[in-house]
C-alpha positions in Angstrom: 197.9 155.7 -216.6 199.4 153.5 -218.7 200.9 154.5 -222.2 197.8 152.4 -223.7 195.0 153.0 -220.8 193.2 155.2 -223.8 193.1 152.7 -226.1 192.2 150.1 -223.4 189.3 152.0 -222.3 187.8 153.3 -225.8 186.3 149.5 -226.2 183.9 149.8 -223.2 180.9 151.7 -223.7 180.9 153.6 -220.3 183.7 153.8 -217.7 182.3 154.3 -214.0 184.7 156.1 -212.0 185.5 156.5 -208.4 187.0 159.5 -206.4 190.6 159.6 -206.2 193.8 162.0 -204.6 196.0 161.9 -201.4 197.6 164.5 -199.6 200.7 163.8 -200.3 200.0 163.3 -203.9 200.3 166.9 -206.3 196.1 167.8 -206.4 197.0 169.0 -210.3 197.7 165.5 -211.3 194.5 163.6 -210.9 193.4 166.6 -213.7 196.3 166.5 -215.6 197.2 163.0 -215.9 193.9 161.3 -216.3 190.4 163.7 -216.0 190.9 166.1 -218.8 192.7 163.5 -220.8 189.9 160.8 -220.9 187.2 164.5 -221.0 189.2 165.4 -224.3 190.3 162.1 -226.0 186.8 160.7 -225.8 185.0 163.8 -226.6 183.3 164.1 -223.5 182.0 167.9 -224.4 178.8 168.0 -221.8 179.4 167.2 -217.9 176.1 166.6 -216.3 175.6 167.8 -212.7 171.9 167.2 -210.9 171.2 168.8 -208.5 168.0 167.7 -206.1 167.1 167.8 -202.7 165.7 164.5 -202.0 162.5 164.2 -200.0 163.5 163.3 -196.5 166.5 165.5 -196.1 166.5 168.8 -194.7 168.9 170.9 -196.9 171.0 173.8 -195.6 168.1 176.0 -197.0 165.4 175.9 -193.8 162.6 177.8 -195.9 163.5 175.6 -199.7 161.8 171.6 -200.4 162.5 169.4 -202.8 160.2 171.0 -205.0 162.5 174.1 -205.0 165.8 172.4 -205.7 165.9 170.4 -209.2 168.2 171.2 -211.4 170.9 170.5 -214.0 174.0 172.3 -214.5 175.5 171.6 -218.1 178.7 172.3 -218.1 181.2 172.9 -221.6 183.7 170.0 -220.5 186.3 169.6 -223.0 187.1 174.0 -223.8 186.9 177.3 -221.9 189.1 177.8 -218.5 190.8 174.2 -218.1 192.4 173.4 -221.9 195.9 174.0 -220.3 196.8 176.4 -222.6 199.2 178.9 -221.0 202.9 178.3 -219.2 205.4 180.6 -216.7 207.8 182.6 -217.6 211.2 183.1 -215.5 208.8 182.5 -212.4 211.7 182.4 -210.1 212.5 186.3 -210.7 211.0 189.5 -210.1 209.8 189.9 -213.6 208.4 186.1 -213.5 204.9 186.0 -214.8 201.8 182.9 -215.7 198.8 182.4 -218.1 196.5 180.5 -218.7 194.8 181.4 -222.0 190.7 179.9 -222.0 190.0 178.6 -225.6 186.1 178.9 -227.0 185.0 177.7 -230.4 181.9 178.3 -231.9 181.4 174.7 -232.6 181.7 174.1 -228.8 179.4 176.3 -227.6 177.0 175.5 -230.6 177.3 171.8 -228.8 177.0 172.9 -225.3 174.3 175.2 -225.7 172.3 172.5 -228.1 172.5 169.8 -225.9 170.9 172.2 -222.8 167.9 173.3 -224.9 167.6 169.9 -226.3 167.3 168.5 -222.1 165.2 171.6 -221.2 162.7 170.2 -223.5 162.6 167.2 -221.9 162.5 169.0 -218.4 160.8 172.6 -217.4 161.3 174.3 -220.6 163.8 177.0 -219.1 167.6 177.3 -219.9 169.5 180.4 -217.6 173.1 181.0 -219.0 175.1 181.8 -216.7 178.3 184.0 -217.7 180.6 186.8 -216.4 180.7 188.9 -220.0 180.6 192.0 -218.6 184.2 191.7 -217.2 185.2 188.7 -219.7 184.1 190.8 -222.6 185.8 189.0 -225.7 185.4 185.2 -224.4 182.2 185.0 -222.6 180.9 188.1 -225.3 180.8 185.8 -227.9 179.6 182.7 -225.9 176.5 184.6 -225.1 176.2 185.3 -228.8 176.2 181.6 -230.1 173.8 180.8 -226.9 171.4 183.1 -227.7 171.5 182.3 -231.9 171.1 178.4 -231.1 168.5 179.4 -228.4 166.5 181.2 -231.4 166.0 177.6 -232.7 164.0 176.8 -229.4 161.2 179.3 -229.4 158.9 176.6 -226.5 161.8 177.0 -224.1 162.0 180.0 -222.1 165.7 181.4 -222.4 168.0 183.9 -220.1 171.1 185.2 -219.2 172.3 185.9 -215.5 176.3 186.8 -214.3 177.8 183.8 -212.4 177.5 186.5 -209.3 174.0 186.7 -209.5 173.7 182.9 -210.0 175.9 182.1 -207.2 173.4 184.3 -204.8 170.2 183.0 -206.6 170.8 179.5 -206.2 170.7 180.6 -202.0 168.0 182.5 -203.0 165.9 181.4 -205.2 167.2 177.7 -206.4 163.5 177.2 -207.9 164.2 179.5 -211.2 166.1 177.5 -212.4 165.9 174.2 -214.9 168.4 173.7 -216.9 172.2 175.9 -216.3 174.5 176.0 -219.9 178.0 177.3 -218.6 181.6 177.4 -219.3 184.1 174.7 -217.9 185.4 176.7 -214.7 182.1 178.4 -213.6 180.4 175.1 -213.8 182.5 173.5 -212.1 182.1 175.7 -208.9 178.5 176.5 -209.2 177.8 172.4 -209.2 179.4 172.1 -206.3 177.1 174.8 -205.0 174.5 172.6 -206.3 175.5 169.9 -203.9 175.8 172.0 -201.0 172.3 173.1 -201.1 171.3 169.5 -201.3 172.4 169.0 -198.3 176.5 167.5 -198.7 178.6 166.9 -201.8 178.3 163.6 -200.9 175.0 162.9 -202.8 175.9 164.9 -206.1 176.4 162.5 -209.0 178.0 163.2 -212.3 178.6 162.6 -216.1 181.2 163.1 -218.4 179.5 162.6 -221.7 179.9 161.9 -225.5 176.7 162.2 -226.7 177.3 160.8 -230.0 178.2 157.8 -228.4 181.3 157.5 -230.6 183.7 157.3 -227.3 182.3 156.0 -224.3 181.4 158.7 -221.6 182.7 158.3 -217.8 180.4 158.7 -214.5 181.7 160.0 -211.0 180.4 161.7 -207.9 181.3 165.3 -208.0 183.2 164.9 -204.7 186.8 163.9 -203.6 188.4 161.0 -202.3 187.7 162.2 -198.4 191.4 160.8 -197.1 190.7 162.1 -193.3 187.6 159.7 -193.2 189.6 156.5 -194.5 188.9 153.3 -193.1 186.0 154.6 -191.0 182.9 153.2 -192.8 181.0 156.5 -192.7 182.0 157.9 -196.7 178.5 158.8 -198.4 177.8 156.4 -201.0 174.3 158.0 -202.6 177.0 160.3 -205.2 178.4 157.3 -206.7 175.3 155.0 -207.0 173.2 158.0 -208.1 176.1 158.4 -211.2 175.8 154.8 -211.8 171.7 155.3 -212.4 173.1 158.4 -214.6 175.0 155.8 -216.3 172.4 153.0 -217.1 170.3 155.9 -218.4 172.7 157.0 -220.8 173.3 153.3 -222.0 169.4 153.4 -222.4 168.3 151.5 -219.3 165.9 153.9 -218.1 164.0 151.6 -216.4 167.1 150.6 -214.3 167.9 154.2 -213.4 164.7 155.3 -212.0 164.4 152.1 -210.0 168.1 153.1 -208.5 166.8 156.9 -208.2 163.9 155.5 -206.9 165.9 153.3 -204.0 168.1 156.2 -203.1 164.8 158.4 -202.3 163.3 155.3 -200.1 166.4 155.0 -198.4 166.4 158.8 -196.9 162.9 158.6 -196.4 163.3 155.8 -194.1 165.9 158.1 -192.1 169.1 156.0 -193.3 171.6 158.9 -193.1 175.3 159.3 -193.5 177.6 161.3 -191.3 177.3 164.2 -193.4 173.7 164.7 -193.5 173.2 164.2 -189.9 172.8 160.7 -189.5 175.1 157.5 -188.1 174.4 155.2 -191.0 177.6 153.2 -192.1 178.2 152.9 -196.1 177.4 149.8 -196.1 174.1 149.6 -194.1 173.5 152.9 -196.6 174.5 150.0 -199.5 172.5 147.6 -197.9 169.1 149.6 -197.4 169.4 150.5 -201.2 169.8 147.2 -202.3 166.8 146.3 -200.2 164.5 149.5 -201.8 165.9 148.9 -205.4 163.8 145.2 -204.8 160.4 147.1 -204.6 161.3 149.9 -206.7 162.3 147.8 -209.7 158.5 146.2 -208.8 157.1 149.7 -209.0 158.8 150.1 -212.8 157.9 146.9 -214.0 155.2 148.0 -217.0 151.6 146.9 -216.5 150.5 143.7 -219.1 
């Protein structure tokens, strides 16, 4: 980025943004040079992760429907695993050595965890934190501990604690426990992209990357990468990206907007307009096209009644 792409950007009240990386580009830069930077310059503590199996697509799951799979996993965005804290030490000798040191504060997991029972009340009433303090036993010790005090303040929704292990085989399992996920910033960001597996590709998982406080504007992005062995083809998923740009107008208060988009995407899979990777032949932009065409009726469907 540019030396002033941060203060360029802090005048727009959202940033929508696409997949990016090469292979012959170094995969820690994307991260490093623009990802966490805009995460932690603008504040962007939660990352928002559905995860829904859409009627019409048969998920990797053969016995789970779209009533099993809806979800959200909140993930800590701006502490934890990724802060870069940590450096090597004469790594070209024997004796060479790295760290990476994960900082938690308890006003960021008061944040984190406030924001998750605040959506599960809007949702299913259920939060599951998922941690690994049994082996992290300082770190993740006292995120539990802040969790479960903020969670005290929520007595209507239904609260627990499961290891990331147990998660990770649950969401196979038994994907319908859960509602809302709180995590930390590395186990979140694996166990979304589990999420998108069992809806069927990473291709339809959206994203957010938000302030909630709407002091910095928060960025939207499909959870996947930039696909380089597909360029040029015409058969790259779209649904991710649109489906973060309905997360998007919903977060800029256009509700409306977003379920008619939501709405659209659903129609569209119903109707057996399928990408590559969920089985189908479907080009991008006939996938585009036959969105465009649903959001006409479904913005019809959410106009109010007079």
């Amino acid at each position: 980025m540019p030396d002033d792409a941060l203060e360029k950007l802090q005048v727009f009240e959202a940033l929508y943004f696409g997949a990016v990386g090469l292979p012959d580009v170094d995969d820690t830069l994307p991260a490093k040079l623009f990802t966490f930077k805009v995460r932690t310059s603008f504040d962007q503590y939660v990352n928002y992760r559905p995860a829904r199996l859409l009627p019409g697509i048969a998920g990797p799951l053969r016995n789970k429907t779209s009533q099993d799979i809806d979800f959200v996993v909140i993930r800590e965005n701006t502490e934890g695993e990724f802060v870069q804290s940590g450096g090597f030490v004469r790594p070209e000798f024997a004796e060479g050595m790295a760290t990476d040191t994960s900082i938690f504060t308890r006003k960021g997991i008061e944040r984190i965890a406030r924001y998750s029972f605040e959506l599960a009340r809007n949702r299913r009433n259920r939060v599951t934190n998922v941690t690994k303090s049994n082996t992290l036993i300082h770190s993740l010790t006292y995120w539990d501990r802040i969790v479960e005090q903020v969670g005290t303040s929520y007595p209507d929704v239904e609260y627990e604690k499961m290891y990331v292990d147990n998660a990770s085989a649950n969401f196979v399992l038994h994907p319908e426990r859960f509602d809302v996920i709180v995590t930390t910033n590395f186990i979140g960001d694996i166990l979304s992209d589990l999420g998108g597996a069992i809806m069927g590709s990473l291709g339809l998982g959206p994203s957010g990357n938000i302030n909630p406080e709407k002091k910095y504007p928060s960025m939207f992005e499909p959870i996947h990468g930039s696909a380089p062995d597909i360029a040029g083809q015409g058969i790259a998923n779209p649904i991710g990206a649109i489906w973060s740009g309905a997360i998007m107008l919903d977060h800029l208060g256009r509700k409306e907007a977003a379920e008619s988009i939501v709405r659209a995407i659903e129609m569209t899979v119903a109707q057996g307009v399928l990408p590559v990777d969920l089985g189908g032949s479907a080009k991008t932009s006939r996938i585009a096209d036959t969105i465009i065409k649903n959001l006409e009726s479904a913005m019809e469907d959410n106009v109010p009644s007079r």
